[in-house]
N, C-alpha and C positions, 0 to 999 in steps of 0.2 A: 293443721293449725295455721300456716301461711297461709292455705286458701281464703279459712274463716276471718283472719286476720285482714284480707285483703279485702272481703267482699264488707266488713266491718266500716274502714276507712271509706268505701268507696258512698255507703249510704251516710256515713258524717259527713261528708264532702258535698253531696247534694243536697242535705239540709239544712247545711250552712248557706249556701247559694240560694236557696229558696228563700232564707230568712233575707238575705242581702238582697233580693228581689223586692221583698217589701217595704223597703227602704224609701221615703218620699221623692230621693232624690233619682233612684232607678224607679221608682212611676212616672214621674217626670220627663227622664232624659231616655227610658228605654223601650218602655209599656204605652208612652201617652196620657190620656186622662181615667183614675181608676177612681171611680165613686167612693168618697169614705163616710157617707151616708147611708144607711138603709134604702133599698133605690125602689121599696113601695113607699115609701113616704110619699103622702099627698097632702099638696096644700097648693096657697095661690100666691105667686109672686107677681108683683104689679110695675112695673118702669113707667116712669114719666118723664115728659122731652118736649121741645118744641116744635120737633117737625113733625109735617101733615102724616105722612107715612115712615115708616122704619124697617123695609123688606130684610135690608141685611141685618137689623138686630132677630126680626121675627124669624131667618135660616137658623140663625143659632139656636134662637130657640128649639127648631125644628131637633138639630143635634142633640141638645141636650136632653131632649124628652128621648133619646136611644137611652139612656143611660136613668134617664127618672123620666119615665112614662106617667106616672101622676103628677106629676108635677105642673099645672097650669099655670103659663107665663104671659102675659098681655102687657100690651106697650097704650101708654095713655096719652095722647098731646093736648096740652092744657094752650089755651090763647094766652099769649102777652103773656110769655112764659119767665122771661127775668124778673117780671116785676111780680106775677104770683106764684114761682115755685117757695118763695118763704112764707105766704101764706098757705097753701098745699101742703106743706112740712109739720103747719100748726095746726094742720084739722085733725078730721077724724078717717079720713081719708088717704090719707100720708102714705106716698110710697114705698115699696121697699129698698129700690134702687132709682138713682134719677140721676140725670145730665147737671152736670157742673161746669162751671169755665174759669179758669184759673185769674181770670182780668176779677173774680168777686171778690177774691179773699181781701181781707184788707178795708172793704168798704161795709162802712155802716151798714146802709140798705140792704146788703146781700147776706146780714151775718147767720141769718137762720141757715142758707143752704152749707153754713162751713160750721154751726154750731153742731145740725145734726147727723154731720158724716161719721162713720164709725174712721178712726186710725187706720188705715188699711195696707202700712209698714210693718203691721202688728207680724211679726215670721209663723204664729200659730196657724194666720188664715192659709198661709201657704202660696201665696199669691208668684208667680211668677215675675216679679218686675225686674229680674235681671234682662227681659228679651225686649225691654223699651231702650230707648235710646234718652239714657240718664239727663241731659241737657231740656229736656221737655214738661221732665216731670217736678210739678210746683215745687218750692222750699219754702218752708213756712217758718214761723220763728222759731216755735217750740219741734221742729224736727218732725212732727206728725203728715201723716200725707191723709188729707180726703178725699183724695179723689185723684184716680188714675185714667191718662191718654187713654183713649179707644180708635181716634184718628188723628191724622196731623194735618199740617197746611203750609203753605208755603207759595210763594209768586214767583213767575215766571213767564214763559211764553211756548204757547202751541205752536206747532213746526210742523210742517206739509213735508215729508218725508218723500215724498215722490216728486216733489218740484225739484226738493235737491239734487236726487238721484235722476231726472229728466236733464237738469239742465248742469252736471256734475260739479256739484258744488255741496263742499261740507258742513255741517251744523259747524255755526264759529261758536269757541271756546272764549277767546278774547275779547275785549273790546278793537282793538283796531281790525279782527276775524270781521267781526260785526259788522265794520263798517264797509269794509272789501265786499262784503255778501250784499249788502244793499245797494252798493255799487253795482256789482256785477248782476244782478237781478233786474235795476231798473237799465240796465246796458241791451238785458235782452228781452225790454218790451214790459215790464210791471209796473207797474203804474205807482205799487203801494207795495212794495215788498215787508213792510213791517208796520203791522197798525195795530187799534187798541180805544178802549172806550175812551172818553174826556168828556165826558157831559155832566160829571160829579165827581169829586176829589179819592173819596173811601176807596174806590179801586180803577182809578181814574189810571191811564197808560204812563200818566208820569209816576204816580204812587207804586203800581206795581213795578216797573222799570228800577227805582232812586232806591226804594227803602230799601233793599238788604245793602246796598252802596252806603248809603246814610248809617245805617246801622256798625257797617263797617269802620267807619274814620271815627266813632265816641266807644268802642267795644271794651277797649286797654285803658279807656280815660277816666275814671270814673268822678274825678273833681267835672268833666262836661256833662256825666250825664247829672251828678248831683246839682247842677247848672239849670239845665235845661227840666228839669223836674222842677225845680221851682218856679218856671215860666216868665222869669225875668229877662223883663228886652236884651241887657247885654249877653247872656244865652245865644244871641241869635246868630254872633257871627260863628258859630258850630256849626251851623246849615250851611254857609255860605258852600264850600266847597263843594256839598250838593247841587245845590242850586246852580252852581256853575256847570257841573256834569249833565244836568237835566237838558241847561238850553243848549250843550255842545249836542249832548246826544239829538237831539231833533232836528238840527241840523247839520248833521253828519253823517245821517242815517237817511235823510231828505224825506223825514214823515209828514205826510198830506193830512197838519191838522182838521181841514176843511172837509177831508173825506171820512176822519177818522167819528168826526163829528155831527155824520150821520147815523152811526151804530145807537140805537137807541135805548140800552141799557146794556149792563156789567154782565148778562147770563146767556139770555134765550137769542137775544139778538146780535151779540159778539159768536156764541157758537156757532146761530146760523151761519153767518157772513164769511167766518171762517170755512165754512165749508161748502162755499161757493167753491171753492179750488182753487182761486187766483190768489190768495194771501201766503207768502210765506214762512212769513213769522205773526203771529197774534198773544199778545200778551195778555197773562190772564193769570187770575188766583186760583187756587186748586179748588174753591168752591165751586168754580165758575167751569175747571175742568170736571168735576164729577157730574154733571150732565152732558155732557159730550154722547155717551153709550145709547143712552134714549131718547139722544135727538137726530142719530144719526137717519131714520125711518121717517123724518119730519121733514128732512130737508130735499128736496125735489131734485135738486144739483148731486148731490152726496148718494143719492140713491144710483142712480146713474151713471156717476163716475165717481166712486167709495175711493179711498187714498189713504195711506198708513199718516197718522198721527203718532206724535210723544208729546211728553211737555219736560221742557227742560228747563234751567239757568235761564236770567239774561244776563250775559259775560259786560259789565259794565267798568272791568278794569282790565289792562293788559297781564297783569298778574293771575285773572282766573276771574270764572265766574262766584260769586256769595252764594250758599245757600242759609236761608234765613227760616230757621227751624222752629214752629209754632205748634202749640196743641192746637185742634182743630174743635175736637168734643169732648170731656170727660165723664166718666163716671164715680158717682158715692155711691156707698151702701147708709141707708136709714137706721143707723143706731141704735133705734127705737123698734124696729121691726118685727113684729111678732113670729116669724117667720126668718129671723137674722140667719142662723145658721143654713137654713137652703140657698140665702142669697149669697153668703160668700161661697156657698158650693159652686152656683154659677159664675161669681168673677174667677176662681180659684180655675174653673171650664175654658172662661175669654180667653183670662190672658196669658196666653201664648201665643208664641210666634205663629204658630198656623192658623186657629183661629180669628188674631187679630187681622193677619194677612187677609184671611178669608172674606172677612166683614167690611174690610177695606177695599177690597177690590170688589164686593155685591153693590157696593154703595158708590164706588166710584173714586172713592178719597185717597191719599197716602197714608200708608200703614203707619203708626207711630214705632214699630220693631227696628230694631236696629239690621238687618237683613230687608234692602229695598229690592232687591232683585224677584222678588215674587209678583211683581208686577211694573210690565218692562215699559209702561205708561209713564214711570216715575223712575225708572232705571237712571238716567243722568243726574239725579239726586245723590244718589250713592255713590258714585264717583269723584265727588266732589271730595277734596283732602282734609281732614278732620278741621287743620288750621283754617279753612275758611268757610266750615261752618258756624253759623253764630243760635245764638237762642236769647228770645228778650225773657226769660228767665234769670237766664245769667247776666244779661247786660242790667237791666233792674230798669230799663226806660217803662216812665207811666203812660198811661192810654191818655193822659193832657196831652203829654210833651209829645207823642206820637200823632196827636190830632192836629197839632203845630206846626208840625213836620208835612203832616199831606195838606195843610192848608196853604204854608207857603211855597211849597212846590208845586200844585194845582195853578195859584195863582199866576206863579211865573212864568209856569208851561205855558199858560192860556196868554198871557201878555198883558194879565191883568195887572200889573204889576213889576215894578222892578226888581234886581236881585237885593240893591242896597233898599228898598221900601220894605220887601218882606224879612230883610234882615232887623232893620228895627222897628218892624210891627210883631215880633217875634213876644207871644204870652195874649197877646190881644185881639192875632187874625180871626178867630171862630166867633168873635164875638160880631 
């Protein structure tokens, strides 16, 4: 009787565990991704985007057809994509899933790609969004989310990791690190230890340099940013303290506007130059770093003598460098989707931590996951101490009062202008 007694309990025990096995949260946390589809189901799922190509969304694909081999997935990029994905929405043609960017919500023109997003908060789809980094992801008024990070973004500057290490000298954290570094660089023969585009404001070396600084001093305020979104001149003395850091920083740093102002755009020809090998700091947006990987075979210098790159901080206060935490791409699911339920089987696939990691690192971007370390390109991002990461999420500054912002510090960089002229042309500079 004890035997039978005992071999009794022992098969309740394992089919209790078996049932606890199929539990969503043990697929998730212990199994990975377990289809809860019929995995013959065939049908066609369609994305639509702006970019020319989408290698790292089309890997995923690759994945997901282990798992739903009928499953046809094709990636569609439409020209002049902001201005017709709400037409695209209204045809007959309408994707299942498509690119979103959190700067739509809110504006008239864009209402269709936020009309036709399925809720994707809903806990039924099963979405993973505890593995984003909550500071990124939209809030909207009524609490609904349409559309979830796939990548992030953020500014910075690219580092020549072997210059430092030739001439020992550590990435500075600081701002006064900073200024020591560019000291001690041009002490030993650099001409330009620290450069960066200037021939356009949008990601101009003062823009990427100032904002996450800028962003910092109105973070806690919100009667300035409520200010500064109305775009009213008196607003402007809110800059000011930027503006004052912009022109210390250029020269303190002893940056060769003149040489800087040869780079002839914000992508192809800042990465080049950068990897000449003599720069050792080059600032730059994480857009601008996700082409790094495939231009490294373009550049005649870099083939020759290849050198460890990161892209880090730029440490613009004694206190620590900001990082200024942005969605990069988003995704919706089409509401409307004939096909809905295979499409949230694929988000339900992304987003996770490995996945996203995945797609983010094919494509060259920052993961939007709260775990940076899966790619040591972006590793000094994660380091950074909760308190001075920011997100224009949270801060509520509009894409005006941000075009304001790079307009008068542009100007001032450049010597167009004084610090008190862009202070009270502050609602008016773009025009």
């Amino acid at each position: 009787m004890k035997k039978l007694l005992s071999v009794f309990l022992s098969v309740l025990m394992v089919a209790e565990l078996a049932a606890c096995g199929n539990t969503k949260q043990d697929v998730t946390t212990e199994e990975g991704f377990v289809p809860a589809l019929d995995t013959s189901t065939s049908c066609h799922i369609n994305f639509a985007g702006g970019y020319d190509n989408f290698e790292a969304l089309e890997a995923e694909f690759d994945r997901f057809n282990e798992y739903y081999p009928n499953v046809e997935l094709t990636y569609t990029k439409i020209d002049d994509y902001n201005n017709m994905i709400g037409m695209v929405l209204n045809g007959n043609d309408a994707p299942d899933i498509y690119v979103n960017y959190s700067w739509m919500y809110g504006r008239d023109q864009y209402s269709s790609s936020i009309e036709h997003a399925e809720d994707l908060s809903d806990p039924a789809l099963g979405l993973d969004l505890g593995c984003i980094r909550s500071n990124i992801i939209l809030n909207t008024d009524d609490g609904s989310l349409p559309m979830v990070p796939i990548f992030s973004n953020t500014y910075g500057m690219l580092v020549n990791n072997d210059l430092f290490e030739k001439e020992g000298l550590e990435v500075p954290t600081t701002y006064t690190e900073l200024v020591e570094v560019c000291e001690a660089f041009r002490a030993k023969g650099y001409e330009s230890p620290l450069m960066g585009f200037t021939q356009e404001e949008t990601t101009s070396l003062y823009t990427v340099s100032i904002y996450p600084y800028y962003c910092g001093t109105v973070a806690d305020d919100p009667d300035a940013v409520a200010a500064l979104n109305s775009l009213d001149s008196s607003a402007g003395e809110y800059l000011r303290p930027s503006l004052e850091k912009i022109v210390a920083f250029v020269n303190d740093c002893g940056i060769d506007t003149g040489v800087c102002g040869e780079i002839e755009n914000n992508y192809d020809a800042v990465i080049l130059r950068f990897f000449e090998g003599d720069v050792p700091m080059m600032t730059a947006s994480g857009d601008t770093v996700s082409g790094t990987a495939k231009r490294e075979s373009r550049s005649e210098a870099f083939a020759v003598n290849p050198f460890s790159y990161t892209f880090v901080p730029v440490p613009m206060s004694d206190d620590g460098a900001t990082f200024l935490d942005m969605s990069n791409l988003q995704f919706s699911v089409n509401k409307d989707s004939e096909n809905l339920g295979m499409a949230n089987e694929f988000m339900r696939f992304l987003i996770t931590s490995e996945e996203l990691s995945n797609m983010a690192q094919l494509k060259g971007l920052m993961s939007p996951t709260k775990d940076l370390s899966f790619n040591s390109m972006y590793a000094a991002f994660g380091e950074v101490p909760e308190s001075r990461i920011l997100s224009l999420e949270e801060i509520g500054l509009t894409d005006d009062a941000i075009n304001q912002m790079r307009q008068a510090v542009y100007e001032v960089g450049t010597g167009s202008m004084s610090i008190d002229e862009a202070v009270a042309g502050y609602g008016s500079l773009d025009q």
